[in-house]
C-alpha positions as CSV (number, residue, x, y, z in Angstrom):
1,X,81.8,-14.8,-10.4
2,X,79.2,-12.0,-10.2
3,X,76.0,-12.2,-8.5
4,X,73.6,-9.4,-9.5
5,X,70.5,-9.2,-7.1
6,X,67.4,-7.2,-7.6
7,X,64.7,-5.5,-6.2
8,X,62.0,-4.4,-4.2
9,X,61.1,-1.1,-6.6
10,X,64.7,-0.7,-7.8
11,X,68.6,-1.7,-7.1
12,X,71.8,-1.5,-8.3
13,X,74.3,-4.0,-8.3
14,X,78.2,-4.2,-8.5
15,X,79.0,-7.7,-6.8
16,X,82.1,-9.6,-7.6
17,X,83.5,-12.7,-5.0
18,X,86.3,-14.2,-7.2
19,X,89.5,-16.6,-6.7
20,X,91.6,-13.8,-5.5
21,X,89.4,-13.0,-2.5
22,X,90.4,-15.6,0.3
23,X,87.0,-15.9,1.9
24,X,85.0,-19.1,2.9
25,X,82.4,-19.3,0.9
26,X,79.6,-19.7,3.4
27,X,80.8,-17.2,5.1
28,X,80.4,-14.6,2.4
29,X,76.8,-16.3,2.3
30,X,76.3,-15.5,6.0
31,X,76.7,-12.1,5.5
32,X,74.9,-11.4,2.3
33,X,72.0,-13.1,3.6
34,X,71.5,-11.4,6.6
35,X,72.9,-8.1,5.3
36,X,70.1,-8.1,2.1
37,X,67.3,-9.7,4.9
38,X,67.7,-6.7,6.9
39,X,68.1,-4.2,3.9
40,X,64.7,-5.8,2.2
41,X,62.1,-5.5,5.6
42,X,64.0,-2.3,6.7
43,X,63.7,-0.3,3.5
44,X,61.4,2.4,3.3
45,X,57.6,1.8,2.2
46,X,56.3,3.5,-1.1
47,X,58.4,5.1,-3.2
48,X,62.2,5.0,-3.9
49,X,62.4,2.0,-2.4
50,X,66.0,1.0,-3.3
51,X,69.0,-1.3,-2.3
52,X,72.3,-0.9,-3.8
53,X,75.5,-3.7,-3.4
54,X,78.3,-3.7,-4.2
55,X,82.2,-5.0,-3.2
56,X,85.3,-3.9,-4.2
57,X,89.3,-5.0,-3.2
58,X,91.8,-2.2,-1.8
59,X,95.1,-3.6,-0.8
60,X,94.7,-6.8,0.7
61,X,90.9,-5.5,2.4
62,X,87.7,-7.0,1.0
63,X,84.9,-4.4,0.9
64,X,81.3,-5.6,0.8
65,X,78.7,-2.1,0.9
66,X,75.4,-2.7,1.2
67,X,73.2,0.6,1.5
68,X,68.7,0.6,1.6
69,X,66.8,3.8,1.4
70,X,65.9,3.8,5.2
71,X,63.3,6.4,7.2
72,X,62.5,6.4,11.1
73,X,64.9,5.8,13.6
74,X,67.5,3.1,14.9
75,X,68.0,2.3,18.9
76,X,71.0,1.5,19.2
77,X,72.4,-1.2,22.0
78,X,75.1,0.1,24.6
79,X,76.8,-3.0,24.9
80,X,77.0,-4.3,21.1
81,X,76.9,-0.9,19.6
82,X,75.0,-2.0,16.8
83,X,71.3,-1.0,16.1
84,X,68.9,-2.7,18.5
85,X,66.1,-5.6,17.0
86,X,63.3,-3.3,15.7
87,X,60.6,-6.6,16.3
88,X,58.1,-6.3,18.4
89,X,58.9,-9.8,19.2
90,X,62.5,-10.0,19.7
91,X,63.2,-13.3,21.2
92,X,64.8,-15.0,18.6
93,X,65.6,-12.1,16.2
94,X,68.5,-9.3,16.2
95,X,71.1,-11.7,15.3
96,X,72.1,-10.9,11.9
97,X,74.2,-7.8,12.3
98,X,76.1,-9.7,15.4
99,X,76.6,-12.6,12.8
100,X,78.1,-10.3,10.2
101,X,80.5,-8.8,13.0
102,X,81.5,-11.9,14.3
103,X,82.2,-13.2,10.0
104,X,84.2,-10.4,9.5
105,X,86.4,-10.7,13.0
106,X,87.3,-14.1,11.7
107,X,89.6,-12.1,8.9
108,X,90.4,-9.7,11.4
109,X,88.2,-7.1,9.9
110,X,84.8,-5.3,11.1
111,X,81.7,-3.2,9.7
112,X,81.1,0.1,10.2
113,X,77.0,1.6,9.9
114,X,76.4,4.8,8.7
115,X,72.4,6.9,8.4
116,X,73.2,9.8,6.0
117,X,70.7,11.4,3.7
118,X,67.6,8.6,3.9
119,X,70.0,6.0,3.7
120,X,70.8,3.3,6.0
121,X,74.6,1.8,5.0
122,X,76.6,-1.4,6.2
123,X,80.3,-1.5,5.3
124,X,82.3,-4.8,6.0
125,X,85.8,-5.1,5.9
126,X,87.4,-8.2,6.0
127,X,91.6,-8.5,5.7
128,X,92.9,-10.9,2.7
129,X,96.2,-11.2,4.3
């Protein structure tokens, strides 16, 4: 099936999670949920606010790219290597990118973050096979 999700000022969509793709279920929902929480309160204000999704199969790898307009600036922890919680509060928060990693390690796969051009982007793999 195809899920299209939209917007905070605009986003594109190209979602597909069908029979082939040998997921759990709520594990797919486990990352898309904290993937697109993260994308909606870290997008930029004003402007060209924008979110794009989308997921494609190569070989036997499941792709799921999930990119939001993004300015400032990431800290990012030693340990984890992934961006630090940006709360000012951050008991109980920071959890959803370590969630996402651990998903994607159960189908021996991983993500990968990348800041390019005003845009923040989270790629997860995860192996079919």
């Amino acid at each position: 099936f195809f899920v299209i999700i939209c917007d905070i000022n605009f986003c594109s969509c190209w979602f597909q999670f069908n029979r082939h793709v040998k997921a759990n279920v709520f594990d797919i929902s486990i990352i898309l949920n904290n993937a697109l929480q993260n994308a909606v309160e870290h997008t930029k204000p004003g402007a060209g606010r924008q979110i794009s999704i989308a997921s494609y199969q190569r070989n036997h790898a499941y792709m799921i790219e999930i990119c939001n307009s993004f300015a400032g600036e990431l800290e990012w922890d030693a340990e984890s290597g992934l961006p630090a919680t940006s709360k000012e509060k951050a008991a109980g928060h920071g959890y959803g990118l370590p969630n996402i990693r651990r998903v994607a390690g159960k189908y021996a796969g991983d993500i990968d973050i990348t800041l390019q051009d005003g845009s923040f982007c989270l790629c997860i793999m995860l192996m079919m096979e």
